[in-house]
Backbone as JSON Lines, residues from 0, in Angstrom:
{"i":0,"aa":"X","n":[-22.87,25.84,-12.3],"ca":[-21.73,25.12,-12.82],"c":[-21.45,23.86,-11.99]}
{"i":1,"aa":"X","n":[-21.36,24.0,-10.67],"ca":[-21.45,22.83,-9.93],"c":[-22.78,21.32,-10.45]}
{"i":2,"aa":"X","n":[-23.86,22.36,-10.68],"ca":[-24.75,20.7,-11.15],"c":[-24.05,19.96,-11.93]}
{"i":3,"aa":"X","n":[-23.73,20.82,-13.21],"ca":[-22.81,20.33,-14.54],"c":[-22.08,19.15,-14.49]}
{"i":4,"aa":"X","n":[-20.83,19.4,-13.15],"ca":[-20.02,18.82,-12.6],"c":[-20.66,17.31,-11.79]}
{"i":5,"aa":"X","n":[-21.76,17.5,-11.45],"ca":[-22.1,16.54,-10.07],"c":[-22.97,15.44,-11.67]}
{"i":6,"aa":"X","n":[-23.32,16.15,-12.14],"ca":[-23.77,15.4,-13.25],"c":[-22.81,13.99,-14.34]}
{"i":7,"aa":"X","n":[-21.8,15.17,-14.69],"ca":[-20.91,14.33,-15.05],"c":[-19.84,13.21,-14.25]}
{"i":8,"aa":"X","n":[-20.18,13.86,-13.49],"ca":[-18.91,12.14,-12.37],"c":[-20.19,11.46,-12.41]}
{"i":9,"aa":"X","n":[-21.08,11.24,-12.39],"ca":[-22.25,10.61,-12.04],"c":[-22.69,9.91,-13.7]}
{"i":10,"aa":"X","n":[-22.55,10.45,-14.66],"ca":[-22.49,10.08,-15.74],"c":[-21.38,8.74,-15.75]}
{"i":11,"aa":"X","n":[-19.95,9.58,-15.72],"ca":[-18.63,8.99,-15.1],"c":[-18.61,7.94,-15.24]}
{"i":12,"aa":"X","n":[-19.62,7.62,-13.78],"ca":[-19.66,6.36,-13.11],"c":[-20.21,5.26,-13.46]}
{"i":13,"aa":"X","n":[-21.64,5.95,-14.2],"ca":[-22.43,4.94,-14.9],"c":[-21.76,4.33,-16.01]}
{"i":14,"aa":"X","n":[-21.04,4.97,-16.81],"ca":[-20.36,4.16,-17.62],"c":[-19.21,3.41,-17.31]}
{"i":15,"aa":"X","n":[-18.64,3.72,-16.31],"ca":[-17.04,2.51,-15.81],"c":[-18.16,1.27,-15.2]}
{"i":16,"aa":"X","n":[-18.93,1.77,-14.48],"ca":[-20.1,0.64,-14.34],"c":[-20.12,-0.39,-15.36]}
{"i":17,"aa":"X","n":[-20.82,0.28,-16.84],"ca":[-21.04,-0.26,-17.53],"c":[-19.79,-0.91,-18.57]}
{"i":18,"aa":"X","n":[-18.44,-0.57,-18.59],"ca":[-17.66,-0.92,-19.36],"c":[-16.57,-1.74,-18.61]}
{"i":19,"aa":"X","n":[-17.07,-1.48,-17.43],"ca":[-15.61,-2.54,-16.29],"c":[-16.0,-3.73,-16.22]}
{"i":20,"aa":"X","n":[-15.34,-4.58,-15.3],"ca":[-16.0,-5.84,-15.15],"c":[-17.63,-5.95,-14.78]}
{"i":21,"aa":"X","n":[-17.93,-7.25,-15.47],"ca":[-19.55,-7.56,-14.87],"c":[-19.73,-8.58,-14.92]}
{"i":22,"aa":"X","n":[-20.95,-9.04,-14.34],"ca":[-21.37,-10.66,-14.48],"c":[-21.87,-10.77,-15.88]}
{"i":23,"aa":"X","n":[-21.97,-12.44,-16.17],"ca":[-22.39,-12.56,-17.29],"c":[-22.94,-14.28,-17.62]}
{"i":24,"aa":"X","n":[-24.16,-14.54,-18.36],"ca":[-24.43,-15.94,-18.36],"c":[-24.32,-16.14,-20.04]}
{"i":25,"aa":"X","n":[-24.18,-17.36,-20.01],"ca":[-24.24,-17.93,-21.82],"c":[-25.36,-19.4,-21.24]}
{"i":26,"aa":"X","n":[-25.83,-19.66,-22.13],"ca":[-27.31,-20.44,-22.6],"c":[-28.12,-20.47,-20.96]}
{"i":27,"aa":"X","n":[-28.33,-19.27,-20.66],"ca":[-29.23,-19.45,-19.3],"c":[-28.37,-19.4,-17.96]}
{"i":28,"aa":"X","n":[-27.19,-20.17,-17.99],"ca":[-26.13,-20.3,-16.87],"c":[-24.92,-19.15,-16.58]}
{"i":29,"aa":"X","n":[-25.5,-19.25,-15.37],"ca":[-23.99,-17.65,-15.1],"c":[-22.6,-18.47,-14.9]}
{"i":30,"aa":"X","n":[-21.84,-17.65,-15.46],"ca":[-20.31,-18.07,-15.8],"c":[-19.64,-17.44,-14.25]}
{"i":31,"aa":"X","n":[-19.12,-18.55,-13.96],"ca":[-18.35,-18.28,-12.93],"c":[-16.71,-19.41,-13.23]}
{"i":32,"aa":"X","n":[-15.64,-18.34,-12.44],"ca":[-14.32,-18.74,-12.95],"c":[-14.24,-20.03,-12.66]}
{"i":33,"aa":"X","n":[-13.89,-20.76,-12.91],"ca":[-13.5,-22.88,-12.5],"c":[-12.02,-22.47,-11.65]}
{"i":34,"aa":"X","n":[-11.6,-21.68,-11.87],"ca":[-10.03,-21.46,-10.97],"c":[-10.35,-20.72,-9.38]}
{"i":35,"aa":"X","n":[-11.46,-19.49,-9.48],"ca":[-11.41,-18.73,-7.95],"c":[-12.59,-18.81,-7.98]}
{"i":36,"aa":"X","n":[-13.62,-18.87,-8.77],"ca":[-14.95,-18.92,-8.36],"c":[-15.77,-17.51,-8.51]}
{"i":37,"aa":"X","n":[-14.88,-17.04,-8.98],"ca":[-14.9,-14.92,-9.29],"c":[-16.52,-14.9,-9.87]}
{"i":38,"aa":"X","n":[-17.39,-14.2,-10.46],"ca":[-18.19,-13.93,-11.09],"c":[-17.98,-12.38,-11.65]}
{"i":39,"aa":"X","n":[-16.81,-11.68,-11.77],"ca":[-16.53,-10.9,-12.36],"c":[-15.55,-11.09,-13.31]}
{"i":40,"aa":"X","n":[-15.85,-11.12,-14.46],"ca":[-15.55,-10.62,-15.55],"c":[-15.35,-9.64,-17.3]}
{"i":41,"aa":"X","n":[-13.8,-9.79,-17.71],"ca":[-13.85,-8.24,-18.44],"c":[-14.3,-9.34,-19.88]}
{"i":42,"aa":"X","n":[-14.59,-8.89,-20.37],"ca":[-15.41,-9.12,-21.82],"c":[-14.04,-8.69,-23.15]}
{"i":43,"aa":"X","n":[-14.41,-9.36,-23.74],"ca":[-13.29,-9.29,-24.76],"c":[-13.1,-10.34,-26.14]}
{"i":44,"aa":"X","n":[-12.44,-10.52,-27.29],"ca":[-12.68,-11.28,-28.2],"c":[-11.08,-11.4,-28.4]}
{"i":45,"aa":"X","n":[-11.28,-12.51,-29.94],"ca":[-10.56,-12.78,-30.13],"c":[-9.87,-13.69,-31.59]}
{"i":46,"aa":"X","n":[-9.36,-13.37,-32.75],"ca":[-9.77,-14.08,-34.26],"c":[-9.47,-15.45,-33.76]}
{"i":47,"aa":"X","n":[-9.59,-16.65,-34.31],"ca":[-9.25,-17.24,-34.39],"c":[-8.89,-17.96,-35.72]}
{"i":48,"aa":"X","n":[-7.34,-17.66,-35.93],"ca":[-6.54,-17.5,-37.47],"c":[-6.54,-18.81,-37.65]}
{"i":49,"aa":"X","n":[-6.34,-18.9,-38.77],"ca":[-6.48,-20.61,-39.36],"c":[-4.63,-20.55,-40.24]}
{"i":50,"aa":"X","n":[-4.14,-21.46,-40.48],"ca":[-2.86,-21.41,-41.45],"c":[-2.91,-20.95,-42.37]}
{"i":51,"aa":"X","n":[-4.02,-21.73,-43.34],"ca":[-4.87,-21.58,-44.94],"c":[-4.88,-20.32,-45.06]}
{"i":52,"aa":"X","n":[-5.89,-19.43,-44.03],"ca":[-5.77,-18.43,-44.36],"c":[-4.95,-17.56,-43.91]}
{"i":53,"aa":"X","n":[-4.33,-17.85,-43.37],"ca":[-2.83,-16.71,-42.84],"c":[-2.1,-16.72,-44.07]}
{"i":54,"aa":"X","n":[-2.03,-18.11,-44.75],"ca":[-0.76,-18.19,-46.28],"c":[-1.25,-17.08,-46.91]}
{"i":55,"aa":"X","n":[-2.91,-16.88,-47.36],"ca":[-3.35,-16.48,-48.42],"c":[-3.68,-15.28,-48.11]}
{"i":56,"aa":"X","n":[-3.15,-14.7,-47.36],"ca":[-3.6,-13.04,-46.94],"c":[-5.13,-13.18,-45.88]}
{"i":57,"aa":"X","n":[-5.87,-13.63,-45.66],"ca":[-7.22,-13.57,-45.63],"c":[-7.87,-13.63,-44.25]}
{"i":58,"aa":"X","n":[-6.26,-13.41,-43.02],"ca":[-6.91,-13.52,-41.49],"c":[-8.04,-12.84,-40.93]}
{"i":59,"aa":"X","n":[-8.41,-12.04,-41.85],"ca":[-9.78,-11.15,-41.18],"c":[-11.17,-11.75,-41.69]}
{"i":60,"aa":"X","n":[-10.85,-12.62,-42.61],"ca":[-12.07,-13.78,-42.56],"c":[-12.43,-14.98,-41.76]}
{"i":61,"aa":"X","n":[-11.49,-15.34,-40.67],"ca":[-11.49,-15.95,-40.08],"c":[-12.55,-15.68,-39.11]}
{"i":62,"aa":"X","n":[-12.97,-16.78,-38.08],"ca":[-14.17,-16.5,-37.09],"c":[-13.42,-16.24,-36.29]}
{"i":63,"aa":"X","n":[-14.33,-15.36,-35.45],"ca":[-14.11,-15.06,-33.9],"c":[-14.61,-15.62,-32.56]}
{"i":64,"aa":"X","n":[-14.1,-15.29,-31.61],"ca":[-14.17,-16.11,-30.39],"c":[-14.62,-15.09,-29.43]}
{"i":65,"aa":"X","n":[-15.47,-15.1,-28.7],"ca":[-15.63,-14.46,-27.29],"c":[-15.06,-14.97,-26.21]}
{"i":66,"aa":"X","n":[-14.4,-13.86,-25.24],"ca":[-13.63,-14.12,-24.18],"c":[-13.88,-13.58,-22.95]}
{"i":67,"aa":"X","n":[-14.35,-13.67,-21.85],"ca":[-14.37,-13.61,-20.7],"c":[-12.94,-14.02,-19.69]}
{"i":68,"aa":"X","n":[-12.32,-12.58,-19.32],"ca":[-10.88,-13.0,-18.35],"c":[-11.22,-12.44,-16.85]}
{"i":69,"aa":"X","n":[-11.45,-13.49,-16.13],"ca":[-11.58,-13.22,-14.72],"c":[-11.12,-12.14,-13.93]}
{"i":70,"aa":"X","n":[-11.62,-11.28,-13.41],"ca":[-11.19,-9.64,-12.44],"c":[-10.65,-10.1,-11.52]}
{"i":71,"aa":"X","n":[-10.38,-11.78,-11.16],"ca":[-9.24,-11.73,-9.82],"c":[-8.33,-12.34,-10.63]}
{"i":72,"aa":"X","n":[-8.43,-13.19,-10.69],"ca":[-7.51,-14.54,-11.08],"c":[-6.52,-14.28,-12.89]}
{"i":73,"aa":"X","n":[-7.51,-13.65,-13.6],"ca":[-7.12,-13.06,-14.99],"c":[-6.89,-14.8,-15.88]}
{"i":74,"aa":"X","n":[-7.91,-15.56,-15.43],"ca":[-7.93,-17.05,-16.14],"c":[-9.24,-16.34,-17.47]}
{"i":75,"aa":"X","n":[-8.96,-16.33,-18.22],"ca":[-9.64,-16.76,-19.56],"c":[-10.52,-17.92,-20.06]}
{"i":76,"aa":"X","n":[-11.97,-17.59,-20.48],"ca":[-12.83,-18.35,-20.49],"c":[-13.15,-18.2,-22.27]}
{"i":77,"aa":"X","n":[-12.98,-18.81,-22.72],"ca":[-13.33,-18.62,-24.65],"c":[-14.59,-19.12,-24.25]}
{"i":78,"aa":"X","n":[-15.68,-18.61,-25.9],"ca":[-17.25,-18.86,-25.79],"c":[-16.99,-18.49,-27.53]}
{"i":79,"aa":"X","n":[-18.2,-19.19,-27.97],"ca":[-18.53,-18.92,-29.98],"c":[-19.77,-18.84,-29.52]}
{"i":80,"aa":"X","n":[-20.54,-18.33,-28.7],"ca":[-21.54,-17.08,-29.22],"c":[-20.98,-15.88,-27.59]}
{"i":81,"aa":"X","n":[-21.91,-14.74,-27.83],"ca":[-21.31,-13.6,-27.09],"c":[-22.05,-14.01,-25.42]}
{"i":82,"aa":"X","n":[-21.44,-13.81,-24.58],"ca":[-22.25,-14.1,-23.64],"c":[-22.85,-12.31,-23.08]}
{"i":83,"aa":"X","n":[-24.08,-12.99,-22.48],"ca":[-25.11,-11.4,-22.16],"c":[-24.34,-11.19,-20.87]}
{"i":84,"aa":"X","n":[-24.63,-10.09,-20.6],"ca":[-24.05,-9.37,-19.99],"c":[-25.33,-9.4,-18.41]}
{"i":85,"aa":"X","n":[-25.14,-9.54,-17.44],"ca":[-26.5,-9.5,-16.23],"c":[-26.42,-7.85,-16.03]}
């Protein structure tokens, strides 16, 4: 029962690993904050609603935005394609 256990925090981990902050580059270049210089960041999106279609019911046709918010500073970086993940 103990492996079970030593298994799963270890599982755990690999995934807060994988779902917490991380580095990340868009067209070849690693993104680092312009405010602290951080290279950690949380990943995240965002619609970007138009009027037109807010009148007409239709905000979920709108495009989206990728967002990168800095793990010190919490400055926000927008991107229109996804940036990879290192």
């Amino acid at each position: 029962m103990a492996d079970f256990f030593d298994r799963l925090k270890a599982g755990l981990a690999g995934a807060a690993e994988a779902f917490g902050p991380g580095r990340y580059q868009v067209e070849g270049r690693r993104v680092t904050c312009p405010h602290c210089g951080s290279e950690e960041f949380a990943e995240g999106s965002a619609q970007l609603n138009t009027a037109g279609m807010t009148f007409i019911g239709l905000d979920w046709a709108n495009r989206s935005a990728y967002t990168l918010m800095c793990a010190r500073c919490s400055r926000i970086e927008w991107f229109g394609q996804a940036p990879d993940r290192l």
